[in-house]
C-alpha positions, -999 to 999 in steps of 0.1 A, spaced: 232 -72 92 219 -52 121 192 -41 99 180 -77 88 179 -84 121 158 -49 130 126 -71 115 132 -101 127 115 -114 154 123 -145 180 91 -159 183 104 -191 202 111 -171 233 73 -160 234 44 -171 256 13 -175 239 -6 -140 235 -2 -108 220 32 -88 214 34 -57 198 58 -46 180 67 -12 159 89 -4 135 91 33 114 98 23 79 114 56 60 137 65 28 165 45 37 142 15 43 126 15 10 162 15 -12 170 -14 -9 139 -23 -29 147 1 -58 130 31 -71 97 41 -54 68 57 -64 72 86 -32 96 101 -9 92 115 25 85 85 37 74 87 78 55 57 77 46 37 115 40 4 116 24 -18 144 25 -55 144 8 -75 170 12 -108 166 -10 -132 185 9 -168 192 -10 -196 193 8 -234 190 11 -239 157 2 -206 146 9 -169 149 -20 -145 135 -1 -111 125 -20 -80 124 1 -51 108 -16 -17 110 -2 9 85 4 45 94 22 82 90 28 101 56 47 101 20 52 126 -8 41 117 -42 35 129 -75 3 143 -84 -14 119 -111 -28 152 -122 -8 180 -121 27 167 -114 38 184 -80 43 166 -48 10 161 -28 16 146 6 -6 112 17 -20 101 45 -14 62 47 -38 41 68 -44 8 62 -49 -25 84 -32 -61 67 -38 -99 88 -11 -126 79 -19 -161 90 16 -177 96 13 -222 103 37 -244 111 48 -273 90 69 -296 80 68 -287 42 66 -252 42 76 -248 4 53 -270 -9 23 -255 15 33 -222 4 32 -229 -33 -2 -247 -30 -18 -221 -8 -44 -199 -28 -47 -175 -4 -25 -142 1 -26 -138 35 -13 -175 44 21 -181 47 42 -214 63 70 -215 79 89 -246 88 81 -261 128 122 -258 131 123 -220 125 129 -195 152 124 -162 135 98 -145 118 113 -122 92 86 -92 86 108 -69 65 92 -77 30 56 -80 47 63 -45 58 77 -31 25 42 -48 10 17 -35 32 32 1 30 36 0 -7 0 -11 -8 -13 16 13 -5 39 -11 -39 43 -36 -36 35 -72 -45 73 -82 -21 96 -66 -44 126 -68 -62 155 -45 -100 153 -40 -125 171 -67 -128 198 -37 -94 204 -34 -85 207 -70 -64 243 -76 -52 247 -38 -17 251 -22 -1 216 -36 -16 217 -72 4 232 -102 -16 260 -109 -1 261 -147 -11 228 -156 -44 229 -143 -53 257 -167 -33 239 -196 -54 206 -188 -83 230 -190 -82 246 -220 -72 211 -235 -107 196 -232 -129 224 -243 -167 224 -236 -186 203 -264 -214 221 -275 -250 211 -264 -267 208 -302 -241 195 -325 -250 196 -360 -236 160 -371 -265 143 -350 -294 158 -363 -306 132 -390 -305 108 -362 -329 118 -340 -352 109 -364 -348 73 -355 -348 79 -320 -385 71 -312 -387 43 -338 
C-alpha cells in the first residue's frame, strides 16, 4: 500500500499555484505492469501541477535512461528518454460519463468529492511512450561498441548489391519514351 500511496497526491491541501513533484520510476516500478520492452530502467520524472478551482493542468516531463533491444542487431543499446506530456484534469459531478465522452487524450475528470490525484498509470504511460517505436542506433553509429558485430555482417551479406543493368528490363525501355 505504501507504494500506491508513493503516486498519490492530496491535492485538497493545496493553494492554488504550482507544485512540483518527482518521482524515479525504475524495474521494480514497471512489474507490476508485466513484461516490458527494456530494463535498466533510471527514468526521472517531474510533475508540476498547476491548481486552479476546478482544474489542475499537470505537466509531466520525462527523463533518465533504459536498456533495450536493438531492432537491428539484437544487443542491448541504452536510450536516452526525454519527453514532455500535459494532462488537463476537471472537476465534475459525472466524471464517468465525461470521461467516456471526452475525445481528447489528454483530458481526464475526476469527481468534485475526490481528494487525490493518483498519477501512477499516467507515469507508467508517458515513460512507456518515451521510448521510440524503432529501438535502433543512428545510420552513423551503425558497427560501434553496442552493435553485434556478427549480425551486422550476416544482415549484410543477406541483401546483396542488385546489379545496375539487369538483363530482364531491357525490352522495356523501349516503351519508356512512348
Amino acid at each position: 500500500m505504501a507504494s500506491r500511496r508513493e503516486y498519490e497526491i492530496a491535492f485538497v491541501g493545496l493553494k492554488p499555484g504550482l507544485h512540483e513533484f518527482f518521482y524515479e520510476p525504475d524495474d521494480k516500478f514497471f512489474e507490476e505492469f508485466g513484461p516490458q520492452d527494456f530494463h535498466n530502467c533510471k527514468a526521472n520524472v517531474k510533475l508540476v501541477l498547476e491548481k486552479n478551482t476546478g482544474f489542475m493542468m499537470l505537466k509531466f516531463e520525462v527523463g533518465g535512461t533504459v536498456e533495450v533491444g536493438c531492432d537491428r542487431c539484437g544487443n542491448d543499446l541504452p536510450l536516452e528518454l526525454w519527453d514532455e506530456f500535459e494532462m488537463l484534469v476537471k472537476m465534475t459531478d459525472e466524471p464517468e460519463k465525461m470521461n467516456e465522452e471526452e475525445e481528447s487524450p489528454d483530458v481526464f475528470y475526476i469527481s468534485r468529492t475526490e481528494s487525490h490525484l493518483h498519477v501512477k498509470n499516467w507515469i507508467y504511460e508517458f515513460v512507456s511512450l518515451s521510448i521510440p517505436m524503432h529501438k535502433m542506433c543512428k545510420e552513423s553509429e551503425i558497427g560501434g561498441p553496442f552493435c553485434n558485430k556478427e549480425v551486422l555482417a550476416k544482415l549484410q551479406n543477406m541483401n546483396p548489391q542488385q546489379p545496375e543493368n539487369k538483363q530482364i528490363w531491357k525490352d522495356l525501355d523501349k516503351f519508356r519514351n512512348e
